[in-house]
N, C-alpha and C positions, 0 to 999 in steps of 0.2 A: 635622481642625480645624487650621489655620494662625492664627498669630501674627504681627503686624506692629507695628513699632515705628517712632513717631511721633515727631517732634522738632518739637513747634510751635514754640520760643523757647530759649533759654538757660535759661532758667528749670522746665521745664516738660518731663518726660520722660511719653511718653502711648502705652500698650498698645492696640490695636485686636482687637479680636477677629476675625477673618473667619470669616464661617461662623455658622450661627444657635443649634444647637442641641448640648447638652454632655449626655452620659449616666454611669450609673452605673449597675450593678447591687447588689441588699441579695440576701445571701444567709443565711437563717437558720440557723444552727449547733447550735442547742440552747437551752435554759433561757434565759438574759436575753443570748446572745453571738450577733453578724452578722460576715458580711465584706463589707465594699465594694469593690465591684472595677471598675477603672475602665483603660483602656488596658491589660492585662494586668498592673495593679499593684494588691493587694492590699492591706487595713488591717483592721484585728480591731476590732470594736466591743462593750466589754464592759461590766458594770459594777462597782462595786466590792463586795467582798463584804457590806457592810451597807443591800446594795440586791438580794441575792441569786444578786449575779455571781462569777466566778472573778480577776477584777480583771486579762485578759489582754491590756487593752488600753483607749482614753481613751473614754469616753463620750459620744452626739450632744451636749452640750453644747462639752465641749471641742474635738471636732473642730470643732464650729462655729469654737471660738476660735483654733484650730489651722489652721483656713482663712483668718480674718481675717487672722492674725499673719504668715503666710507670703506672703498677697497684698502685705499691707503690704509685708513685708522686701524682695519682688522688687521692688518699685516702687522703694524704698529703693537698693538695688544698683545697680540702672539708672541710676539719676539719678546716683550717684557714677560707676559705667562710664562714663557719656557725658561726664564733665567729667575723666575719667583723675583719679579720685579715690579711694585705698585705701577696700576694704570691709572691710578687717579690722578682725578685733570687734564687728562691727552686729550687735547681736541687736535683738529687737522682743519686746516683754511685753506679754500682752493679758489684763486683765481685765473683766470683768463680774460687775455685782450683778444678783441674780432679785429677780424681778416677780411679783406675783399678780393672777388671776381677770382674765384667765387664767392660768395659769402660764409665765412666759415669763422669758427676759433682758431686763434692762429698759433695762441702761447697758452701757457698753462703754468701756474706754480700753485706748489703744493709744501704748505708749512705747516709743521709739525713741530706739536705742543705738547712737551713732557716737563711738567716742572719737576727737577731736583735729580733729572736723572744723571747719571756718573760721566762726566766725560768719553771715558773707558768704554764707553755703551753707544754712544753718537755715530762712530760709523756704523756701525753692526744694524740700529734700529731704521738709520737711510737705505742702508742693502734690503732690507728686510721690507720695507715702504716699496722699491724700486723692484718688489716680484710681484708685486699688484700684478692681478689678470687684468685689470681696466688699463692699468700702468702701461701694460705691453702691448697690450692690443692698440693702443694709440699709437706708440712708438713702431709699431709694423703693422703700415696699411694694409686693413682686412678687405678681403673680394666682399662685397656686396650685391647680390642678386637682387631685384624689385619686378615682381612678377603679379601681374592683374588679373582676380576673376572676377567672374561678371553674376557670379549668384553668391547667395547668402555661405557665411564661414557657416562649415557642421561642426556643432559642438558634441 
C-alpha cells in the first residue's frame, strides 16, 4: 500500500491513498486480551480490570479514538510541513460520549494543539484535520461485511 500526497491549494494539504484494500489480523490471547497485528507491527488489546481484563493495553473503544487522534495529528503535521511551519507541541485530544440501543460512540471531538501558530493558519490546519481517512470514514457510514469460518486463518 503506497501513500501520495496532494497539494490542491495553499490552503488545503490532502492524503490519497493508492491501493484499495488495508488488512489487519486479531489474534486472541486469552480471557478478555487480542493483538492486532498489522505490517509486522503489533498492539495489545485489553481491558480493564473492572471488565475482567489485565488492563495490558487500551480498549477497541479507544484505539478507535487512538485511530481518529493520530489520523487527525498526521493531517495536522502535514499542513504545517508544507508551509515550513514548526510541529512542535501538536498534540490532538479526542474524546467521545457513548450512545445506547445500540451501544455505540455517539459523539466525538477532536482538539487540536498548535501552540503559537498564526491565526492566519487556523482555518487551513482544521480543513486539513477534516480530510482524515478515519475522519471520513466516520462521517460516511462504511458497508460492513462479518463473515464466519470454521477452520484455522492460513497464514
Amino acid at each position: 500500500m503506497k501513500f501520495r500526497d496532494t497539494v490542491t491549494n495553499h490552503e488545503k494539504v490532502h492524503l490519497e491513498l493508492v491501493g484499495t484494500e488495508m488488512e489487519i489480523q486479531v489474534q486472541y490471547l486469552g480471557n478478555v486480551k487480542f493483538a492486532a497485528i498489522a505490517r509486522g507491527h503489533r498492539a495489545i488489546c485489553d481491558q480493564p480490570p473492572e471488565n475482567g481484563g489485565g488492563d495490558e493495553g487500551m480498549t477497541p473503544p479507544e484505539f478507535l479514538l487512538a485511530s481518529l487522534g493520530t489520523c487527525a495529528g498526521f493531517y495536522a503535521a502535514q499542513y504545517l510541513k508544507a508551509r515550513s511551519l514548526s510541529a512542535d507541541g501538536l498534540e490532538i485530544k479526542v474524546t467521545a460520549d457513548k450512545a445506547q440501543q445500540p451501544a455505540r460512540l455517539g459523539s466525538f471531538r477532536i482538539e487540536v494543539f498548535v501552540p503559537g501558530l498564526e491565526p492566519r493558519h487556523e482555518d487551513g490546519i482544521l480543513r486539513a484535520v477534516k480530510h482524515c481517512l478515519v475522519h471520513n470514514t466516520l462521517l460516511n457510514t462504511p458497508a460492513i461485511e462479518t463473515v464466519l469460518h470454521t477452520e484455522a486463518l492460513v497464514r
